[in-house]
C-alpha positions as CSV (number, residue, x, y, z in Angstrom):
1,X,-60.9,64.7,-19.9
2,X,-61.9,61.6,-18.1
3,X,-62.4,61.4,-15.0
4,X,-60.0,59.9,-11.9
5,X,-61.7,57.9,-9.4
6,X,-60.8,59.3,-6.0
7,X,-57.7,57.6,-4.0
8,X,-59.0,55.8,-1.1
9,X,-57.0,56.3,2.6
10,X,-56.9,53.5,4.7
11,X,-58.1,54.1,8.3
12,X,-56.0,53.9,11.0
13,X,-55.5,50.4,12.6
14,X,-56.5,51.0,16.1
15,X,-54.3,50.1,19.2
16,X,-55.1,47.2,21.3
17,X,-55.4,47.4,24.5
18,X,-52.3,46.8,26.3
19,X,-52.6,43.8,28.7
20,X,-50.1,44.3,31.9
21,X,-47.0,41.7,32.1
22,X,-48.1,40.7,35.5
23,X,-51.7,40.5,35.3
24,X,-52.4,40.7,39.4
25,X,-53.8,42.9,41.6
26,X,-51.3,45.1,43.3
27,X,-52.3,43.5,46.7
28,X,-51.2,40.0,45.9
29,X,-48.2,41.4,43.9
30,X,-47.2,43.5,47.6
31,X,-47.8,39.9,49.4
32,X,-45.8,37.8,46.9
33,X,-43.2,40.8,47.2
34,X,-43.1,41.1,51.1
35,X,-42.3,37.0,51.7
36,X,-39.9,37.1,48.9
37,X,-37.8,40.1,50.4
38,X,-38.1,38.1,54.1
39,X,-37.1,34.9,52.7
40,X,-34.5,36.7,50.8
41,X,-32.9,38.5,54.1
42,X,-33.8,35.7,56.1
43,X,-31.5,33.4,53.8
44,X,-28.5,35.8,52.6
45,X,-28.5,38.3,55.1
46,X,-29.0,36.4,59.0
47,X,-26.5,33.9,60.8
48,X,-27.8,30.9,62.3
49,X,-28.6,32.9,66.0
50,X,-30.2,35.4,64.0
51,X,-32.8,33.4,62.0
52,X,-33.1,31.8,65.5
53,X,-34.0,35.2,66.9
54,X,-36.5,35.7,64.0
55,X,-38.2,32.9,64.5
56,X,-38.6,33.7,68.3
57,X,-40.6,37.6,67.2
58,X,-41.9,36.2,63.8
59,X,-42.9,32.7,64.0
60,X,-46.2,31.2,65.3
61,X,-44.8,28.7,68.2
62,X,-47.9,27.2,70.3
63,X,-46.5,26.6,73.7
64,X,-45.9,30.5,74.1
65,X,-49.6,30.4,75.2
66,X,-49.8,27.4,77.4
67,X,-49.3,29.8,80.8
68,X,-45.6,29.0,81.1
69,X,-44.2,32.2,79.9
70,X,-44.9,35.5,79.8
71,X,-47.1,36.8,77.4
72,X,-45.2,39.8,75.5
73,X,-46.1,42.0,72.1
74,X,-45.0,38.5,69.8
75,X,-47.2,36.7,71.5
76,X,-49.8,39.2,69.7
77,X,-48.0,39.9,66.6
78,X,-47.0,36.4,65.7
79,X,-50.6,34.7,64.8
80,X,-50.1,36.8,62.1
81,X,-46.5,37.6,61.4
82,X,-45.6,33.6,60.5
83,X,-47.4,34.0,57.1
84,X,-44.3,35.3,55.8
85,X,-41.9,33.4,57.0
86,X,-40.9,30.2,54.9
87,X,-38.9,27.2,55.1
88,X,-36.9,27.2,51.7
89,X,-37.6,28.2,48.2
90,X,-39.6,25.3,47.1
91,X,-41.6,26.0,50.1
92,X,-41.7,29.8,49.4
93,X,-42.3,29.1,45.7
94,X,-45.2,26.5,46.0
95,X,-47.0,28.8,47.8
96,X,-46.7,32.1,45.9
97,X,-47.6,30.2,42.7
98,X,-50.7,29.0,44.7
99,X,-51.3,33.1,45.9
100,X,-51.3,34.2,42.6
101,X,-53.7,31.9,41.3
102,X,-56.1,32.3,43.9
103,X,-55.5,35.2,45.4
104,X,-55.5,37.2,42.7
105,X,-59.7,36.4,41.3
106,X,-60.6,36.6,45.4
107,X,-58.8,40.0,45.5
108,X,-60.6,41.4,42.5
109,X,-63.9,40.6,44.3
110,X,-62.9,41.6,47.6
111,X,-61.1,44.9,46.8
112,X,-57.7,45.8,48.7
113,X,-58.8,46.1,52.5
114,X,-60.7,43.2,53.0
115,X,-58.8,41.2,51.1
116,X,-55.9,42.1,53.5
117,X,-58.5,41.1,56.4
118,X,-59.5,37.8,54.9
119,X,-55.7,36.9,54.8
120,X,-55.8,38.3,58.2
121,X,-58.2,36.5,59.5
122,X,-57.7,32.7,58.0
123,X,-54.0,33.2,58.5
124,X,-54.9,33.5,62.4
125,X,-57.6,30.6,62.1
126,X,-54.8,28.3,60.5
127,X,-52.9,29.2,63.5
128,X,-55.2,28.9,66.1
129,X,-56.4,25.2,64.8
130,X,-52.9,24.6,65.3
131,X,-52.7,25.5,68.7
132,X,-55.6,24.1,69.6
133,X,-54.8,20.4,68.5
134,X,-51.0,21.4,69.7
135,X,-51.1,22.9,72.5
136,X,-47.4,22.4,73.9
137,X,-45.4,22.1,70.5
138,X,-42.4,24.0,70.8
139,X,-42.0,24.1,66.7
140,X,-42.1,27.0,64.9
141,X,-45.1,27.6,62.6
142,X,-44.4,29.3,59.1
143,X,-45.8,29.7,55.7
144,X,-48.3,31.5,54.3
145,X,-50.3,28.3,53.3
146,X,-52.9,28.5,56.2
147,X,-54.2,32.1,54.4
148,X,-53.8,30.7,50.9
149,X,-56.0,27.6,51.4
150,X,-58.5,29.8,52.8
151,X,-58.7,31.3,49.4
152,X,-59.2,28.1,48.3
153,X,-61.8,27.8,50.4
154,X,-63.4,30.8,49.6
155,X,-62.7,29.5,45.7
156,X,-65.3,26.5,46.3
157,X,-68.4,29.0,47.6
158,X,-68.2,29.9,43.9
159,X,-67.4,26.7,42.5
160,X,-64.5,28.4,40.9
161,X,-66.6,30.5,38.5
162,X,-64.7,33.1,37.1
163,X,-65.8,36.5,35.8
164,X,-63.2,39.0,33.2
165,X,-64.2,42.7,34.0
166,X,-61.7,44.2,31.5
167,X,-58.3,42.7,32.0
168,X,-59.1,41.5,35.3
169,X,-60.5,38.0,36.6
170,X,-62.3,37.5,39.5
171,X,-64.5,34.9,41.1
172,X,-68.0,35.5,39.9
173,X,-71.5,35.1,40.5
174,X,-73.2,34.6,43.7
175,X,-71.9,32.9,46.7
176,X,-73.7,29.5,46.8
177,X,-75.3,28.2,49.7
178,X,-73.0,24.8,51.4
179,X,-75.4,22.6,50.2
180,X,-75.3,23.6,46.8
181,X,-71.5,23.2,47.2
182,X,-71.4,19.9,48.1
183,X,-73.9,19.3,44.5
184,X,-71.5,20.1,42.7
185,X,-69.1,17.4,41.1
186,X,-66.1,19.6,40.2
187,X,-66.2,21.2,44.0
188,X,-66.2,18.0,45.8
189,X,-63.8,16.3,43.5
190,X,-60.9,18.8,44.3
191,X,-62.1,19.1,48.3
192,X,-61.3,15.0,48.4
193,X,-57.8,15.7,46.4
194,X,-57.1,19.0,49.0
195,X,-58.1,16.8,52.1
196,X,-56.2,13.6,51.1
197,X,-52.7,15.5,49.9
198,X,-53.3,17.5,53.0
199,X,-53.5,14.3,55.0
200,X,-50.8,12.5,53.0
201,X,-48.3,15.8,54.2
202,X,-49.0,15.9,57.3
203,X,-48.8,11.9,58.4
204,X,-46.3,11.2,56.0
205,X,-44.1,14.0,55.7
206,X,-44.3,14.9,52.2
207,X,-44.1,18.7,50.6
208,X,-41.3,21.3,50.6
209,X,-39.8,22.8,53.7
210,X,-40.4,19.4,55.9
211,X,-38.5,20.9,58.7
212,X,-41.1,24.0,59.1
213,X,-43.5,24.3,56.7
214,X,-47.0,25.0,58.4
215,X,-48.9,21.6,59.7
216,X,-51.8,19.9,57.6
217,X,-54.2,20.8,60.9
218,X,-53.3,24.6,59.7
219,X,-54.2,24.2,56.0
220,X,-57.9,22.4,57.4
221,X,-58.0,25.8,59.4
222,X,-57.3,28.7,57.1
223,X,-59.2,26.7,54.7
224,X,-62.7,26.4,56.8
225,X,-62.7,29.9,57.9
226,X,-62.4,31.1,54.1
227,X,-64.9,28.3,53.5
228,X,-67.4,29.4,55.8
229,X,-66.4,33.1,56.0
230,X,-66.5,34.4,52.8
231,X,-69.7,35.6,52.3
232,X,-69.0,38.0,55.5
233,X,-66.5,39.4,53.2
234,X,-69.1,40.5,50.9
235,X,-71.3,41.3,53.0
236,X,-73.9,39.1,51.7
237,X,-75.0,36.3,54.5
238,X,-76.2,33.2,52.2
């Protein structure tokens, strides 16, 4: 009898590795999350006193601390409470488009806690440049922008290398030293287009929410403090 050659099995095609729908850290998904669902209340769910009584306790408003009121728990809470107020949903939508596409690398490289810190911290910078150049406004101060551009900030100390660990992106390399910053072409071509559209907004009254959204002298804040201070955030002093 002749002989059969053996049947052959075909292995088993192996599963790729599912990649998430949203593709962010869970941190910047919560922050995106948490000024929707204010915005959301804020726009459905208050009257016109009400908003007014939110933007009393939740808004950044610089003549609270020029010595002619008293200074209560907002006065403390609201340096860093206006970050998730907005003005309208161009101007809440701008901005969480910008989040996610900075926030999320920074976050990556940061981890959870200090990420929430950094946004802590050049959320308050934003507002206290602010103050400091408006001492007596009466306006209210919103928006998460002031935080966000001091992600971008922090973007340019790593001339916007990015690094894929897994399914995750996240700025990498070192932190370069400012002068090495200021070498590079690609760095100081996109500080010149920040610095002159934040200019053009602020003198000319261009972007969304032009009744509140947060001042141009804000932006220059939150984004120098990410600027200069991210490398604290790492703990590496360069």
């Amino acid at each position: 009898m002749s002989e059969q050659p053996a049947r052959t099995i075909p292995p088993e095609p192996r599963e790729r590795p599912r990649e998430p729908v949203f593709n962010m850290p869970g941190v910047v998904v919560l922050l995106i999350a948490i000024c929707a669902m204010v915005h959301v209340v804020s726009v459905y769910a208050l009257n016109r006193g009400q908003y007014g009584d939110l933007l009393l306790r939740a808004a950044f408003i610089p003549i609270r601390y020029s010595g002619m009121f008293d200074l209560d728990v907002y006065a403390f809470t609201t340096p860093f409470t206006y970050t998730f107020l907005h003005g309208d949903w161009l101007h809440l939508g701008i901005n969480m488009v910008w989040l996610a596409a900075f926030g999320s690398p920074l976050a990556n490289r940061l981890g959870t806690l200090r990420f929430l810190l950094f946004w802590a911290v050049t959320g308050l910078s934003a507002a206290a440049l602010h103050w400091a150049i408006h001492p007596l406004d009466q306006g209210p101060l919103i928006g998460a922008s002031g935080a966000i551009s001091g992600m971008m900030g922090a973007a340019t100390r790593f001339a916007f290398r990015i690094e894929r660990r897994g399914n995750r992106a996240s700025f990498g390399g070192p932190v370069l030293p400012v002068s090495e910053v200021f070498r590079s072409r690609g760095v100081v071509t996109f500080l010149a287009f920040w610095m002159l559209t934040n200019l053009a907004t602020g003198y000319f009254g261009f972007g969304p929410g032009a009744e509140a959204a947060i001042a141009w002298e804000a932006h220059i804040g939150g984004f120098v403090a990410g600027f200069l201070g991210v490398p604290y955030f790492l703990g590496k002093l360069r």
